[in-house]
C-alpha positions in Angstrom: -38.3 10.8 17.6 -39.3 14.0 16.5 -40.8 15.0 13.2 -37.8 15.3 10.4 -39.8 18.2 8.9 -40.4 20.0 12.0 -36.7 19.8 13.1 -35.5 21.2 9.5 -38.2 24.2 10.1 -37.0 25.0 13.3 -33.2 24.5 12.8 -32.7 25.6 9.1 -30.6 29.0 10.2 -28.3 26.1 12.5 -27.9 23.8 9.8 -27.8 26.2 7.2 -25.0 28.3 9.6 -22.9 25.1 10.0 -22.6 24.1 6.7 -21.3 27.1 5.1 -19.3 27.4 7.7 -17.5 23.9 7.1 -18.1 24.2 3.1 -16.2 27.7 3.3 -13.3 26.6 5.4 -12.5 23.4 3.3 -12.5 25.9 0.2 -10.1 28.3 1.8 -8.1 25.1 3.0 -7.9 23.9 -0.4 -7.1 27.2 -2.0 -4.9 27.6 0.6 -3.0 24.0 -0.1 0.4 23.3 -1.8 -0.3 23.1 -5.2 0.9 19.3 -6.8 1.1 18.1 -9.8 1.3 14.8 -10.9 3.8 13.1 -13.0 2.5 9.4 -14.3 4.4 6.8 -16.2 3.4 3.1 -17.6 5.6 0.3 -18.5 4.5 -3.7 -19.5 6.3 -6.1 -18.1 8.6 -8.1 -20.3 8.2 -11.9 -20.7 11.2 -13.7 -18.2 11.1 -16.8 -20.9 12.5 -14.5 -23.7 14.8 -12.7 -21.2 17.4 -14.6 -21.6 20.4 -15.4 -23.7 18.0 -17.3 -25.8 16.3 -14.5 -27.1 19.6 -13.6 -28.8 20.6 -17.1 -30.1 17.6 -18.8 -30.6 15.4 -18.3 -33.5 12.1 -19.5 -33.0 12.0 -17.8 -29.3 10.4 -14.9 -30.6 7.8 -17.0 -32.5 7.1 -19.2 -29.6 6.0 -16.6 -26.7 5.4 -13.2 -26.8 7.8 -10.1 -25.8 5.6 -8.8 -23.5 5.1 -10.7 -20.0 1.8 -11.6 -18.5 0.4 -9.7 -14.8 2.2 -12.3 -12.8 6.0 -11.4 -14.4 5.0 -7.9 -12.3 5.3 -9.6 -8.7 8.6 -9.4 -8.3 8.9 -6.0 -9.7 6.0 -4.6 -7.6 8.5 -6.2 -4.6 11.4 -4.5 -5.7 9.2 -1.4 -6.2 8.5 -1.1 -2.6 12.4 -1.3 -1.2 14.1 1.4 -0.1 16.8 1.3 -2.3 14.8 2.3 -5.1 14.1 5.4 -3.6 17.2 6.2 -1.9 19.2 6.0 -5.6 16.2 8.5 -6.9 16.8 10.8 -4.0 20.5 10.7 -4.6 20.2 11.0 -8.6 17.6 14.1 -7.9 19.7 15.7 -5.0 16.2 15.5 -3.0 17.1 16.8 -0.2 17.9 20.3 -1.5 14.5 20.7 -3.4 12.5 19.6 0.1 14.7 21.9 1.5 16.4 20.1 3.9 19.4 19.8 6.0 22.0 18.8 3.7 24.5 18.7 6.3 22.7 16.1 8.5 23.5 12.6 7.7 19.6 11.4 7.3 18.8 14.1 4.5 19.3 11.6 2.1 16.9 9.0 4.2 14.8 12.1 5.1 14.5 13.2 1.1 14.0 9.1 0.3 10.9 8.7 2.8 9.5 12.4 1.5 9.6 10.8 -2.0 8.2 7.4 -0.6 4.9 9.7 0.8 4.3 11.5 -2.0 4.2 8.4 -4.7 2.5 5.8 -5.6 3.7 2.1 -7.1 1.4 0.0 -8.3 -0.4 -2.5 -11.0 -3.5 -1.4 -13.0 -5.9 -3.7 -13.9 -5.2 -4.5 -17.7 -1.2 -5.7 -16.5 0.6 -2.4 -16.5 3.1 -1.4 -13.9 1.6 2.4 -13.3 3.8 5.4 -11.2 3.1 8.1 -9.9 4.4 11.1 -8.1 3.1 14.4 -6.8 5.5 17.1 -6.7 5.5 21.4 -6.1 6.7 21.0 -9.6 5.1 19.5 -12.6 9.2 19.4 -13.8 10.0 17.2 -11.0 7.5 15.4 -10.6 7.9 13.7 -14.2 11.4 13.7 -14.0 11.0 11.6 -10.5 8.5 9.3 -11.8 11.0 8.5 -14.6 13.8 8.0 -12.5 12.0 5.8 -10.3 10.7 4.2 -13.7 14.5 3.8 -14.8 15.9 2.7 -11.4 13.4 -0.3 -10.9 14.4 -1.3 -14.4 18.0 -1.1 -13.9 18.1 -3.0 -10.7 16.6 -6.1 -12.3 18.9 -5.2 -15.1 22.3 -5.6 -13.0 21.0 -8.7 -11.5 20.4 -10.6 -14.7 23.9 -9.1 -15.9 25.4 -10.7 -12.2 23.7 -13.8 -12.9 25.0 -14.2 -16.1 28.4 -13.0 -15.5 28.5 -15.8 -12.5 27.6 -18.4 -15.2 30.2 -17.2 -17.5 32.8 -17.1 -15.3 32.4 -20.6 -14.4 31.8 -22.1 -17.9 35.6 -20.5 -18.3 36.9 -22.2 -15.3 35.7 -25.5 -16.7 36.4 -24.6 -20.1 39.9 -23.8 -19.4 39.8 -27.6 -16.9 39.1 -29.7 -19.9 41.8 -27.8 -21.5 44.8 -27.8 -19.4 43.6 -31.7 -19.2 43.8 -31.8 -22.9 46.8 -30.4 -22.9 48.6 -32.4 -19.9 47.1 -36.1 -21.9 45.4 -36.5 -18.5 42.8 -37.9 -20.4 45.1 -40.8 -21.1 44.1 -43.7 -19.3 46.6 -46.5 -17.5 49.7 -47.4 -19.2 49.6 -50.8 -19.1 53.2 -52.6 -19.2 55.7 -52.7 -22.1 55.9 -56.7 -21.7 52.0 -56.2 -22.4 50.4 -55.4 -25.7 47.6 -52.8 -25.4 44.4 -54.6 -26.8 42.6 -52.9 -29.7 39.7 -51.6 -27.2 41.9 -49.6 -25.2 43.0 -47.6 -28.6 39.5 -47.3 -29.6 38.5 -46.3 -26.3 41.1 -43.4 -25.9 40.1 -42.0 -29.1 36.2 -42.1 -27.8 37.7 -40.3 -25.2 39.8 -37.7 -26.4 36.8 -36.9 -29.1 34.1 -36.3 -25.8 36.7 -33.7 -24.6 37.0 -32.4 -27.8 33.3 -32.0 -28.7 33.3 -30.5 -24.5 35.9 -28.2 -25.1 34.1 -26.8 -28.6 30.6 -27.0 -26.3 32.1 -24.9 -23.7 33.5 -22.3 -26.0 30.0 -21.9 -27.9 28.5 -20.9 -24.6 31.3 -18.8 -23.4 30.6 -16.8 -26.8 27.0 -16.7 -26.2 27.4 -15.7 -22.4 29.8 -12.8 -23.4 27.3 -11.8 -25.5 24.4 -11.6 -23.2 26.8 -9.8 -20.6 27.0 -7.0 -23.3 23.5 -7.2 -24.6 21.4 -6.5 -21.0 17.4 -7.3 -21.3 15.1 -5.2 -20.3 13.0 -6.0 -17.8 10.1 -3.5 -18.8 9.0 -1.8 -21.4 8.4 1.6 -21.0 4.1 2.3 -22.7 4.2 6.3 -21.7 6.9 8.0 -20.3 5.6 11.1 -17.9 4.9 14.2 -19.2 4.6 17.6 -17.5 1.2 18.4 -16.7 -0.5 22.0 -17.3 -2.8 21.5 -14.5 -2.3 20.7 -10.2 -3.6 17.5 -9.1 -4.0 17.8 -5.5 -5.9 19.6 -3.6 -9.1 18.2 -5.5 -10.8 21.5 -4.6 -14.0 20.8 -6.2 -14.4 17.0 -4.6 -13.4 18.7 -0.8 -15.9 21.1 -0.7 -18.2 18.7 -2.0 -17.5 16.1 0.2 -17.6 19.0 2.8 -20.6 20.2 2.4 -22.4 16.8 2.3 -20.5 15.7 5.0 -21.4 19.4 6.8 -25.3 18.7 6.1 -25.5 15.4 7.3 -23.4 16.3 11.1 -25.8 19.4 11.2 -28.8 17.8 10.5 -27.9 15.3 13.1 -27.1 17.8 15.4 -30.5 19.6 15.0 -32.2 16.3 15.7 -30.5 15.8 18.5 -31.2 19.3 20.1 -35.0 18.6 19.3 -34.8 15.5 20.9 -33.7 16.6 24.6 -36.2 19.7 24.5 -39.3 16.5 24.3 -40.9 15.8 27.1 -40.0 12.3 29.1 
């Protein structure tokens, strides 16, 4: 192994030759880069147990848990966050596939636009339980408007689904409620006629009345919840809550030109010391 000194004394115009060489090239690479800038939004999840028709008719829901949702309610989000529906509708809503200057006439633009999007963003958690997004763009314009969009179209997705979910609920709370009624109505809630020869005890009187009050007090159950359910169609939770919304930024994000030629010209001194060592090495005797 030869002397690390003695190989930095006799290789120094090689090492020194090589990494300028590298550290100049990843400056004019970076300088040469498309300038992006980055558009950033936050939300908090909100808490599933208050996002429901309770919130709205119960009083003490809001004093019993918290609006805002722990890390866990952002699991399902995250999921959502990675289809490719959410980046299609963004791509659609932003007409994409003009600004990357695509083929508008082909029939993947859209999907071509939707994958371009996909690359140059980022979904994710941070580590104090905030859903974070970000998006690089040519323009500091579109790149907060995209971030937004995507923002707004993870929101409404989760937004339609409660409203389908509820509206499924509704819809068969009326189909029962309207059941009861016809039976009402009909006196199917009568039970057998028993013969005229026959007097009806006093238990079966008393018991039709039971009856007929049940479907009462169902009938004014079921039109209490078809109330509330209306309601909660028309009044659609959010499903996050929206911390920062992005902002155009002054400044380019990417290329890092100060980090590359940093990590260039480390990266540059290390491979040409090496290589010095190396060429030292085979001119030793065996």
């Amino acid at each position: 192994m030869p002397d690390i000194f003695l190989v930095i004394a006799r290789r120094w115009r090689l090492m020194l030759l090589l990494t300028l060489a590298s550290t100049l090239a990843a400056l004019i690479a970076s300088l040469l880069s498309p300038k992006l800038y980055l558009g950033t939004t936050t939300a908090l999840p909100v808490n599933t147990l208050v996002n429901d028709k309770a919130r709205i008719f119960n009083q003490n829901i809001e004093a019993l848990y918290s609006e805002i949702g722990t890390a866990d309610e952002l699991d399902k989000i995250e999921g959502t966050a990675k289809l490719d529906t959410v980046f299609l509708a963004a791509a659609a809503a932003q007409h994409l596939a003009t600004h990357y200057n695509l083929d508008t006439a082909a029939n993947d633009a859209l999907e071509k636009a939707a994958l371009r999007l996909r690359k140059n963003s980022d979904i994710s958690r941070t580590g104090y339980g905030e859903l974070k997004i970000k998006v690089w763009d040519k323009n500091n314009e579109t790149a907060t408007t995209l971030a937004n969009t995507l923002m707004q179209t993870i929101n409404a997705i989760h937004e339609r689904l409660q409203t389908e979910n509820n509206r499924t609920v509704l819809q068969k709370l009326k189909e029962e409620y309207f059941s009861k009624l016809k039976a009402n109505t009909d006196g199917e809630i009568e039970m057998v006629q028993p013969p005229d020869s026959i007097k009806p005890p006093p238990i079966y009187k008393r018991n039709l009345g039971i009856a007929q009050e049940n479907l009462s007090a169902d009938l004014k159950e079921y039109a209490k919840l078809i109330n509330e359910y209306e309601l909660a169609v028309k009044t659609t939770p959010k499903v996050l809550l929206v911390v920062e919304q992005a902002r155009p930024s002054p400044w380019y994000d990417r290329p890092k030109t100060a980090m590359n030629v940093l990590l260039a010209f480390l990266a540059s001194l290390l491979f040409s010391f090496l290589l010095a060592v190396y060429v030292e090495s085979r001119k030793e005797p065996a």
